[in-house]
C-alpha positions as CSV (number, residue, x, y, z in Angstrom):
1,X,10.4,11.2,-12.3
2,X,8.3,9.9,-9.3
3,X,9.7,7.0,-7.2
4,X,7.7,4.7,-4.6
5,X,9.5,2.9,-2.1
6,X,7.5,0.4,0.4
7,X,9.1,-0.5,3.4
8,X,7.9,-2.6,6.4
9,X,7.8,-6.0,5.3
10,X,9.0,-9.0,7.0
11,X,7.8,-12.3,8.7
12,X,5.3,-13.0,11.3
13,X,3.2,-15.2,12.7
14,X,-0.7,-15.8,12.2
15,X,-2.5,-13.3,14.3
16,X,0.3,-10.7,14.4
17,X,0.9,-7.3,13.1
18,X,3.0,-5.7,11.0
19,X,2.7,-1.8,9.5
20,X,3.5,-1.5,5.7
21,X,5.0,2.2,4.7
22,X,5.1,3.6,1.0
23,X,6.9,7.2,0.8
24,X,6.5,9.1,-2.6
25,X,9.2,11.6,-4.2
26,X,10.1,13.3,-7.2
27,X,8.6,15.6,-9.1
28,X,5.1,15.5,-7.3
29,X,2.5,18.5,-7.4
30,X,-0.1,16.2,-5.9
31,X,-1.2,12.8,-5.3
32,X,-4.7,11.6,-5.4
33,X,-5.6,8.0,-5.0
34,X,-2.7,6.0,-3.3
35,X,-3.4,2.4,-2.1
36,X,-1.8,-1.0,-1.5
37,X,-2.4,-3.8,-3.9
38,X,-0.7,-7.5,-3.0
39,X,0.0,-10.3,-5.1
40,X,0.8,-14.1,-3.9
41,X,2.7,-16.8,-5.3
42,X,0.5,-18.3,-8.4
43,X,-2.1,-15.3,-8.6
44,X,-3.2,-12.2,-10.0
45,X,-2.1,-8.9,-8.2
46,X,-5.3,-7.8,-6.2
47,X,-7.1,-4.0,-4.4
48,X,-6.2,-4.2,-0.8
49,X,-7.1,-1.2,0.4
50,X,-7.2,2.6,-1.1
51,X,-7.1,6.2,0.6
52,X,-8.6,9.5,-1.6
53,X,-6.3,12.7,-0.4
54,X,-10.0,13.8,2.0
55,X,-8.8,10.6,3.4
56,X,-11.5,8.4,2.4
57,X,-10.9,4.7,2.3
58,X,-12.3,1.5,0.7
59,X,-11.2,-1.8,1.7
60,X,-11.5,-5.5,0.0
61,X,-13.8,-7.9,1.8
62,X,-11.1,-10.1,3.2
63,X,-8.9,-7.5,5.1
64,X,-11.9,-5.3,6.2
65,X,-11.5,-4.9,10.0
66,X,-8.1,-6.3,10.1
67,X,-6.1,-3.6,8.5
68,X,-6.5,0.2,8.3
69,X,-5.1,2.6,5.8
70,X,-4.1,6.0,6.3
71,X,-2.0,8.4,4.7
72,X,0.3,12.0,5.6
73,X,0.0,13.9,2.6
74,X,2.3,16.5,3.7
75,X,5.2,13.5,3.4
76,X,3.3,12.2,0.5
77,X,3.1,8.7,1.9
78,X,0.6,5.7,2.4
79,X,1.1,3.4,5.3
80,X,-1.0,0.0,6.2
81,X,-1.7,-1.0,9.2
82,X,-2.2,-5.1,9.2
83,X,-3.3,-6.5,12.2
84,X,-4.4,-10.0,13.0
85,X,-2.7,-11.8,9.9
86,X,-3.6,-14.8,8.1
87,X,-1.5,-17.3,5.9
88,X,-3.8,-16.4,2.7
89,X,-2.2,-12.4,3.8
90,X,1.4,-13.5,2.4
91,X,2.1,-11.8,-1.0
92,X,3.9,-9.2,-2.1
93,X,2.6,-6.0,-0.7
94,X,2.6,-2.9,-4.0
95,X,2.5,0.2,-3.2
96,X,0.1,2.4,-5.7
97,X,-0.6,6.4,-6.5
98,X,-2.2,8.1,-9.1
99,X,0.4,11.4,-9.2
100,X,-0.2,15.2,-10.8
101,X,3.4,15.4,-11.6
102,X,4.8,19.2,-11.9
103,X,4.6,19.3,-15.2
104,X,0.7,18.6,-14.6
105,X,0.5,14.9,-16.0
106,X,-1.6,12.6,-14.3
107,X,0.6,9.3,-14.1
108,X,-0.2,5.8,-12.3
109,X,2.8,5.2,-10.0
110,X,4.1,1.7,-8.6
111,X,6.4,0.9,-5.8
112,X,8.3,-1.9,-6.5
113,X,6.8,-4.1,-3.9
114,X,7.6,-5.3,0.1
115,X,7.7,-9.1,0.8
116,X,4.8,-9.9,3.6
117,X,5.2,-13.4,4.9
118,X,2.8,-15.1,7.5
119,X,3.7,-18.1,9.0
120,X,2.0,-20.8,10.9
């Protein structure tokens, strides 16, 4: 089994910062994609931002220069950095990877999500 755990949510205030951790374990033999998806009260879970293992990253339009993604595949985790928050940035932060398990399946993987609040 492979287990995601997010860490590094909280509250803060419009215009702050706050970095967003995901650490992978189990039985891993690699991870491709991994990425953070975020979901708020009354809509559907949305792409924040992804990372390929070469470390190339895409980013939706409405966090584009605010946050950064980057990842340590040697510790097999994902981290975002979210600076100068908004109120339409509280959701539920997911943590995402698409794992080559040991056994050589390739498996979608889900944290089980890290509250983000931003407040006025």
């Amino acid at each position: 089994q492979v287990q995601l755990v997010e860490s590094g949510g909280g509250l803060v205030q419009a215009g702050g910062s706050l970095k967003l951790s995901c650490a992978a374990s189990g039985s891993i033999f690699s991870i491709n994609t991994m990425g953070w998806y975020r979901q708020a009260p009354g809509k559907q879970r949305e792409l924040v931002a992804t990372i390929t293992t070469g470390g190339t990253t895409y980013y939706a339009d409405s966090v584009k220069g605010r946050f950064t993604i980057s990842r340590d595949n040697a510790k097999n985790t994902v981290y975002l950095q979210m600076n100068s928050l908004k109120l339409e940035d509280t959701a539920v932060y997911y943590c995402h990877g698409h794992v080559v398990t040991r056994d050589y399946y390739a498996m979608d993987y889900w944290g089980k999500g890290t509250l983000v609040t931003v407040s006025s």
